[in-house]
C-alpha positions as CSV (number, residue, x, y, z in Angstrom):
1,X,47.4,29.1,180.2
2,X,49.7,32.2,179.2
3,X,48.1,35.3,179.4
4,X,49.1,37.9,176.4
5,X,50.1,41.3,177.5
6,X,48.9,44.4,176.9
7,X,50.7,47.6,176.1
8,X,50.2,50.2,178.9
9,X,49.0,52.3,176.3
10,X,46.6,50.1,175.0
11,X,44.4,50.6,177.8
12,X,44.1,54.4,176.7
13,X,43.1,53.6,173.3
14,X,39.3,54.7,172.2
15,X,39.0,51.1,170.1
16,X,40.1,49.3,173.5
17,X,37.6,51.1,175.7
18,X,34.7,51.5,173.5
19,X,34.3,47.7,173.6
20,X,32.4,45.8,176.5
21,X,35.1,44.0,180.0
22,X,33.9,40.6,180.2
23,X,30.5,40.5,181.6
24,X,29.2,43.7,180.0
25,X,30.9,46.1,182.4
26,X,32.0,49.4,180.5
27,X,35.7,50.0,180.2
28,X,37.4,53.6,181.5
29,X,41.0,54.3,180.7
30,X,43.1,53.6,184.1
31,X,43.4,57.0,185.1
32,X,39.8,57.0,185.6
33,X,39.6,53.9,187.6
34,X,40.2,54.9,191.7
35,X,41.1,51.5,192.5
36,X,43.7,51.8,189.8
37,X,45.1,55.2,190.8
38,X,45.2,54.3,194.1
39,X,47.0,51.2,193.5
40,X,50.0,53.2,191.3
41,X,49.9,55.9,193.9
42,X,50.9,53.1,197.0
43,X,53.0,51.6,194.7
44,X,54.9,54.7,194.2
45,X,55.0,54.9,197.7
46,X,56.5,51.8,198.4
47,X,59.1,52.0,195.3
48,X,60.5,55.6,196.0
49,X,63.7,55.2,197.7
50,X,63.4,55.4,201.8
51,X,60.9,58.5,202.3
52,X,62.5,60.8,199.2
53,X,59.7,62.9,198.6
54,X,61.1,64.2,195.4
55,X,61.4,60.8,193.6
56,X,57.7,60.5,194.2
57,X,57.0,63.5,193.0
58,X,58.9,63.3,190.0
59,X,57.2,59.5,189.2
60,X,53.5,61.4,189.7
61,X,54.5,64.3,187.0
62,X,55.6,61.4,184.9
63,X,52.3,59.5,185.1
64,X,50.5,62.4,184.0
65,X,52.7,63.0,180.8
66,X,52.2,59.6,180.1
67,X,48.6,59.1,180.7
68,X,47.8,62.9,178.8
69,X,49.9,61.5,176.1
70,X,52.4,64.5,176.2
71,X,55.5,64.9,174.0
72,X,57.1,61.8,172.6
73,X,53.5,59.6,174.3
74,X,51.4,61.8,171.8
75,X,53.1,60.7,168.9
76,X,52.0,58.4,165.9
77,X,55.1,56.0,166.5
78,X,54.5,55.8,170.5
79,X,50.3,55.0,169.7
80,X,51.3,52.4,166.8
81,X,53.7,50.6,168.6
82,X,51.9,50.7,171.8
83,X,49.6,48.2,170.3
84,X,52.1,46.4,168.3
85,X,55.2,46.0,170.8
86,X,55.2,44.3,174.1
87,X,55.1,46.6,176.9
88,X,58.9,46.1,177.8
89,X,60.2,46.9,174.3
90,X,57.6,50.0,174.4
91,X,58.9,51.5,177.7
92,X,62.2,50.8,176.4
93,X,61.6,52.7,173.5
94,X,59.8,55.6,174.7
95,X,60.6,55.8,178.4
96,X,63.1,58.1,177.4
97,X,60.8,60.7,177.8
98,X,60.2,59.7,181.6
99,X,63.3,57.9,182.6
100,X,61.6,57.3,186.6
101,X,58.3,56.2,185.3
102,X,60.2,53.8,182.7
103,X,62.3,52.2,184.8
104,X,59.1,51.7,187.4
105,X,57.2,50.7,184.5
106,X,59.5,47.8,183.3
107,X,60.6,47.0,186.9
108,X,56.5,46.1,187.5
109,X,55.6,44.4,183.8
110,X,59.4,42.2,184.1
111,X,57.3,40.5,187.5
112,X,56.1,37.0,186.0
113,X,52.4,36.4,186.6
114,X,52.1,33.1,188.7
115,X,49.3,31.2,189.8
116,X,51.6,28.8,192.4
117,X,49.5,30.8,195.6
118,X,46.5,30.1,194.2
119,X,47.3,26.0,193.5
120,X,48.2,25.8,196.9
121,X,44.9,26.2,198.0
């Protein structure tokens, strides 16, 4: 079964997380999800180049433009098309504005999603 992705943005969006997860569980934008922030912050971690403090410092003021929807995020394009465009064409269009973040960003959501671990089993 392919699974359709979802704009990063998307997630953000008060249509998106007004509406009920599976199973009735209330939705919170990531940023609001520890398990989630946790996970981008290792992430970061393991991503930054050797032990370049900097880099991941940089990638963490990034994340916060993006997820406060500063600058070129806030705009009406960058909302539209996060729920029109695939997630790759999105950070390819507005990663511009956080050049670390976007290449992170598409670096992680260019990953195919495979079950072949799971079919072992």
């Amino acid at each position: 079964m392919k699974m359709k992705r979802r704009s990063p943005k998307s997630f953000y969006d008060s249509k998106y997380l007004n509406v009920e997860a599976p199973g009735g569980i209330a939705r919170c934008a990531p940023n609001q999800d520890r398990e989630v922030v946790v996970g981008v912050l290792k992430a970061f971690d393991r991503i930054g180049e050797d032990e370049n403090e900097n880099e991941k410092v940089e990638l963490r003021k990034h994340l916060a433009k993006f997820q406060n929807k500063q600058r070129m995020f806030g705009t009406a394009h960058a909302r539209i098309d996060a729920i029109t465009m695939s997630p790759i064409f999105w950070w390819s269009t507005y990663g511009s504005e956080t050049p670390e973040l976007a290449k992170f960003a598409i670096r992680v959501l260019s990953q195919p999603i495979s079950s072949s671990s799971a079919e072992r089993v």
